[in-house]
N, C-alpha and C positions, 0 to 999 in steps of 0.2 A: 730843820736844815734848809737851807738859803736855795734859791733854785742855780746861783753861779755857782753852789758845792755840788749840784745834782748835775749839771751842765758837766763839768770839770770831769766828775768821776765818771760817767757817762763816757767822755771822751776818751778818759785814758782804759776803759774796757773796748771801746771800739778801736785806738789804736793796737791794744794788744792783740784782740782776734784778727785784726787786721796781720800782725806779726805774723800768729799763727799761718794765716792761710796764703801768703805770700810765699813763706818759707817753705811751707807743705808743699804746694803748689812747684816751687820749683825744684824739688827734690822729686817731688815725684814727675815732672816730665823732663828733668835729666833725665831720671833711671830708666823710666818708660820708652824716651824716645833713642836711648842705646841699642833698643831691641827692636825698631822696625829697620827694614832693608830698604836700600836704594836701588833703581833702577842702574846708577850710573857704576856700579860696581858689580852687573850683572854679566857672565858671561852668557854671550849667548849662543844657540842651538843651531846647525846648522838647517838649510831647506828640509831637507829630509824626516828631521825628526818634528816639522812643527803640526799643527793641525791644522782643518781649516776653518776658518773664521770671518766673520763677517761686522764689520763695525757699523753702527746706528746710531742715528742723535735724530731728534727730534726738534726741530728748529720752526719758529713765530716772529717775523718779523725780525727778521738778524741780518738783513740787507749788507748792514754797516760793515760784518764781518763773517758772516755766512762763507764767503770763496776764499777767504784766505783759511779758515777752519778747515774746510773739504779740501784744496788743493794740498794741506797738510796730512789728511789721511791719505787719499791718493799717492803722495810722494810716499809711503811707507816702505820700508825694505824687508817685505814679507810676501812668501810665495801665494798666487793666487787668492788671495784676500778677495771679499765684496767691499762697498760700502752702500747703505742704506739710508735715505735721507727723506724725513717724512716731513713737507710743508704741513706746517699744523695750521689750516685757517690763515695762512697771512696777509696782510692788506697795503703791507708795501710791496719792496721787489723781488723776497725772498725767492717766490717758486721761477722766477722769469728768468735768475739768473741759476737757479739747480738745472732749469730745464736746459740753461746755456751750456751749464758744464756737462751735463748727460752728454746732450748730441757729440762731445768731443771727446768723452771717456768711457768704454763700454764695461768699464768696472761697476760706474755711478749707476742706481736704478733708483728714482724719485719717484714718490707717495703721495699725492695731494689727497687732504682730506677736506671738505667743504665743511663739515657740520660734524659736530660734537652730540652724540648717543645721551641718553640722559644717566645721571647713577654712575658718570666718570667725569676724572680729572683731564684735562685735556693732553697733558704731557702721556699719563699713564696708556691712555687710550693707543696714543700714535707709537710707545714702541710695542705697547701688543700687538697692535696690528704690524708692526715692522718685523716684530719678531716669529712671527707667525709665519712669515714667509721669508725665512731667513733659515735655509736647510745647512748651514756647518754647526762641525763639532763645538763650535766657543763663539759666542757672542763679546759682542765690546762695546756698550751704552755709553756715550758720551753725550757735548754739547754742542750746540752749534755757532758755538764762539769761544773754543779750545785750538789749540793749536800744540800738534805733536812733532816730535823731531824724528828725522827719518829711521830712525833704528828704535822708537818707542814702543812699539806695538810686539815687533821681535824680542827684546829687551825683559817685555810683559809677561808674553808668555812665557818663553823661555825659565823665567822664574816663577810662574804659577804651574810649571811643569816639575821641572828641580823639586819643589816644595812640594808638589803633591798636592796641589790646591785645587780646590771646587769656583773659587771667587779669588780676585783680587781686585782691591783697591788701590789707586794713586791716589795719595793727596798734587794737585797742581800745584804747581811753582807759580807765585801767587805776585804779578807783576805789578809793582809802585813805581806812582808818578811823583807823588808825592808828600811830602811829613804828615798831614794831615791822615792821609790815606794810611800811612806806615804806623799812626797811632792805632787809628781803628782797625786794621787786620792786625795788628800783633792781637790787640786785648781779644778779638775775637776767636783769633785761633785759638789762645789760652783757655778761653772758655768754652770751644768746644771738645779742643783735646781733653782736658778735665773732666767733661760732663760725659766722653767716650771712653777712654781708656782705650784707643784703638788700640795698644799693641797687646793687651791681653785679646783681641778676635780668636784669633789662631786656637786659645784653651777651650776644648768642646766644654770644661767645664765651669766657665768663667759664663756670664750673662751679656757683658759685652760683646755690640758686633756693629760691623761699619761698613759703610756705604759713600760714595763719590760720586758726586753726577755727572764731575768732569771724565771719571775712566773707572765702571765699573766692569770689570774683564768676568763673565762668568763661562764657565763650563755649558753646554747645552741640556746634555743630562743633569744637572743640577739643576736651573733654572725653571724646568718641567715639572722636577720633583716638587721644588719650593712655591709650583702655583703662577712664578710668572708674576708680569703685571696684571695679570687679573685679580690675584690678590691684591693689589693694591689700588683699584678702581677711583675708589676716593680718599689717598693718600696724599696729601699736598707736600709734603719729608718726602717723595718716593723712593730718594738715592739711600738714605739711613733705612726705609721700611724696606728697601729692598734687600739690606744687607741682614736685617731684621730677619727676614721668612726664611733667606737661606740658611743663615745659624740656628735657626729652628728646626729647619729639615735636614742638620745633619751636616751640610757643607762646610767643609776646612776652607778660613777664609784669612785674608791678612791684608793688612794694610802696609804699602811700601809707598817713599820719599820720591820723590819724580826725576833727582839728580838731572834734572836740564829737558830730560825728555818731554813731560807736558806741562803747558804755559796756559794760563786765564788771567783775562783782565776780568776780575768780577764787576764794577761799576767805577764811574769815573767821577774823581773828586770825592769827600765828604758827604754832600748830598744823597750824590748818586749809591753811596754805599748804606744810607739812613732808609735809603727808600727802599734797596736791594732785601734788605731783610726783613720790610714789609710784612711778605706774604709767609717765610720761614719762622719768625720769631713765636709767634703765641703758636701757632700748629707745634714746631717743636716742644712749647710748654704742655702738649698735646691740650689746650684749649680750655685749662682751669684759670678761671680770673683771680680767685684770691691767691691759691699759690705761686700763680706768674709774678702778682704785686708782690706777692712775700720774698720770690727768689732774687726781685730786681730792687726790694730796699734792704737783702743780703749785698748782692751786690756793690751800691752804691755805697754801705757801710765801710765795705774793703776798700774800695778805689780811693775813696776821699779821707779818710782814717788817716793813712800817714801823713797826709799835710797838715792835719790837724795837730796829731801828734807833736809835730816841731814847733807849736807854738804853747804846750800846756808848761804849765810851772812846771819842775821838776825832772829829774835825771832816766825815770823810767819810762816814759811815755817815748823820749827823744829818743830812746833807746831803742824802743819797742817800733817807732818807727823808721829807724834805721836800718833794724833787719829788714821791715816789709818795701823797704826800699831794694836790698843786697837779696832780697827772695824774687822780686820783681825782675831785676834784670839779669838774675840765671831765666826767667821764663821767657824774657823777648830777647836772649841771646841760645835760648834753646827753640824757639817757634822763628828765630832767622834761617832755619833749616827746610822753611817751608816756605818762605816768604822773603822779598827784600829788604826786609828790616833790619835796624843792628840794636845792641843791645843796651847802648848809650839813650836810647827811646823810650826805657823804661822809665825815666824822671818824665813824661808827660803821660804814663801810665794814670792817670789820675783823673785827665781828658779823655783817653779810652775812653774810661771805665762809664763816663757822665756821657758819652755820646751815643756809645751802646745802650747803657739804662734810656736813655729816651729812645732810641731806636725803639727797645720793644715795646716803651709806654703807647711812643706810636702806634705801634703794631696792635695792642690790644685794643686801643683805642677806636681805632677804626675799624677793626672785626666787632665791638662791642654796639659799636655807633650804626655801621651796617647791617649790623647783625649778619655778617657774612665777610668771606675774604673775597676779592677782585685777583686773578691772575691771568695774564695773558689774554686779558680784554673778556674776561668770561666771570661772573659771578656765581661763589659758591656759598650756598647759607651755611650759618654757622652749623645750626641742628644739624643739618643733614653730613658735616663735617664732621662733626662729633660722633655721630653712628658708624660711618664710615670708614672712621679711623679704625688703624693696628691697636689690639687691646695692648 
């Protein structure tokens, strides 16, 4: 056999699995994403019934948009609220202007930490320590470059009360500047909604469970039971590992649509989004090199498969990659629900897929080459990451 029959036939099994997991793929986050709730359809609870709460983010060097974040919780239309804001080590203007808004708001109470304990992640550290001294009923971990809308936090609870909830998560409304941008968060979403199943959370009997680092809303009694960020010490995932210990311990958790309420710019441009995932990509592969390589030459199979597909001889391959074309764009006309994408995006699904797969080749690349990941200007070894980690 000729190696252009081996090429050829080769091709047309990766456009068919490619068919396959397109089509899966968008059938299953239709059906899936019928089942989580929006904020923007939430009635909400008047003063009386709500509880009280205190919101925390943990913020490094967010000069750029540190005050517009905090004057966004502050505007909240929720009775008695705190907010909590802990300078983690910054080395620009961060703490100069928390300390500006403090003196002007007696809600605001600022945390400056100098120095990082050994045997912790520095994020994890700052909201233990935040939350340790944060006495209401429900906490609310966010970022310190999220931006909420004035009835978000109401809105929040209000529906993690309704439901009966121990947690809820917001996925953010996920702000595009532009096309380039709109390529890579679509495919990225797709691949995490996928690898989550967030809306099976809520089934104690299901294994799925999720986490937001933009708006993780937990109960305080739950929080204690599930250990806290002290479980997660040196957890670099903390928002997933934190959704992680509470669906361990028992807590009814769910993931709801932010309908306008909460807004992130995760990174700016292409670049800035290659480099964002950095520190996330092989941690969430939780730190195996050969199956990383394995999951990301899966990957790249699917993305690039249907272009291939339209150019092999014959009626089945074209075929075959026509559906994973029509499976493609039910998925970034189903993840426009999280994002400002539209669904006509889905013909450059292909660039995702190629700029993601190097994202994380990055990503391991440089943990592998360091032998450790870099975040937040603090170096963490691999080994000592791999112990550390949520089994």
């Amino acid at each position: 056999m000729s190696l252009g029959v081996v090429c050829q036939s080769a091709g047309i099994v990766a456009t068919l699995m490619a068919a396959v997991f397109w089509l899966g793929a968008g059938i299953v986050l239709a059906l899936g994403h019928r089942r989580l709730k929006s904020l923007a359809g939430v009635a909400a609870l008047p003063d009386d019934a709500l509880p009280s709460l205190t919101i925390i983010a943990a913020a490094k060097d967010e000069a750029e948009r540190i005050e517009g974040a905090v004057r966004s919780f502050l505007a909240q239309d929720y009775p008695g609220f705190r907010v909590l804001i802990v300078d983690d080590r910054s080395t620009d203007g961060t703490g100069g202007i928390l300390d500006r808004l403090a003196r002007a708001e007696p809600r605001l109470r600022v945390i400056h930490i100098e120095t990082l304990p050994a045997g912790w992640i520095g994020k994890c550290h700052a909201l233990a320590r935040a939350s340790a001294e944060a006495g209401t009923d429900w906490l609310l971990f966010t970022d310190g470059d999220i931006e909420f809308a004035p009835d978000a936090v109401r809105r929040a609870v209000s529906l993690a009360l309704q439901e009966k909830l121990d947690h809820l998560a917001v996925a953010p409304d996920m702000i595009v500047d532009s096309l380039g941008e709109a390529v890579f968060i679509g495919y990225f979403l797709a691949m995490f909604h996928l690898s989550q199943w967030p809306w099976r959370a809520p089934d104690p009997r299901a294994r799925s469970s999720i986490g937001i680092g933009a708006f993780n809303l937990v109960k305080r009694e739950a929080y204690d039971r599930a250990g806290g960020h002290e479980r997660l010490r040196y957890e670099l995932v903390d928002d997933l590992g934190l959704g992680k210990i509470l669906k361990r311990s028992g807590a009814r958790q769910m993931l709801a649509l932010p309908g306008g309420a909460v807004r992130a710019k995760w990174q700016v441009g292409v670049r800035g989004l290659i480099r964002g995932v950095e520190k996330n990509a092989f941690a969430a592969l939780r730190y195996h090199l050969w199956l990383s390589l394995l999951a990301v030459a899966a990957q790249l199979t699917v993305s690039v498969a249907p272009v291939a597909g339209l150019f092999l001889p014959g009626l089945l391959p074209k075929a075959a990659a026509a559906v994973a074309w029509i499976g493609a764009g039910v998925v970034y006309a189903v993840m426009s629900r999280a994002a400002r994408i539209q669904a006509w995006q889905a013909v450059l699904m292909p660039v995702g897929g190629i700029l993601f797969g190097f994202a994380i080749l990055r990503s391991i690349a440089f943990a592998v080459a360091r032998r450790g990941l870099i975040w937040r200007g603090t170096f963490y070894p691999l080994e000592e990451l791999r112990r550390g980690m949520l089994p």
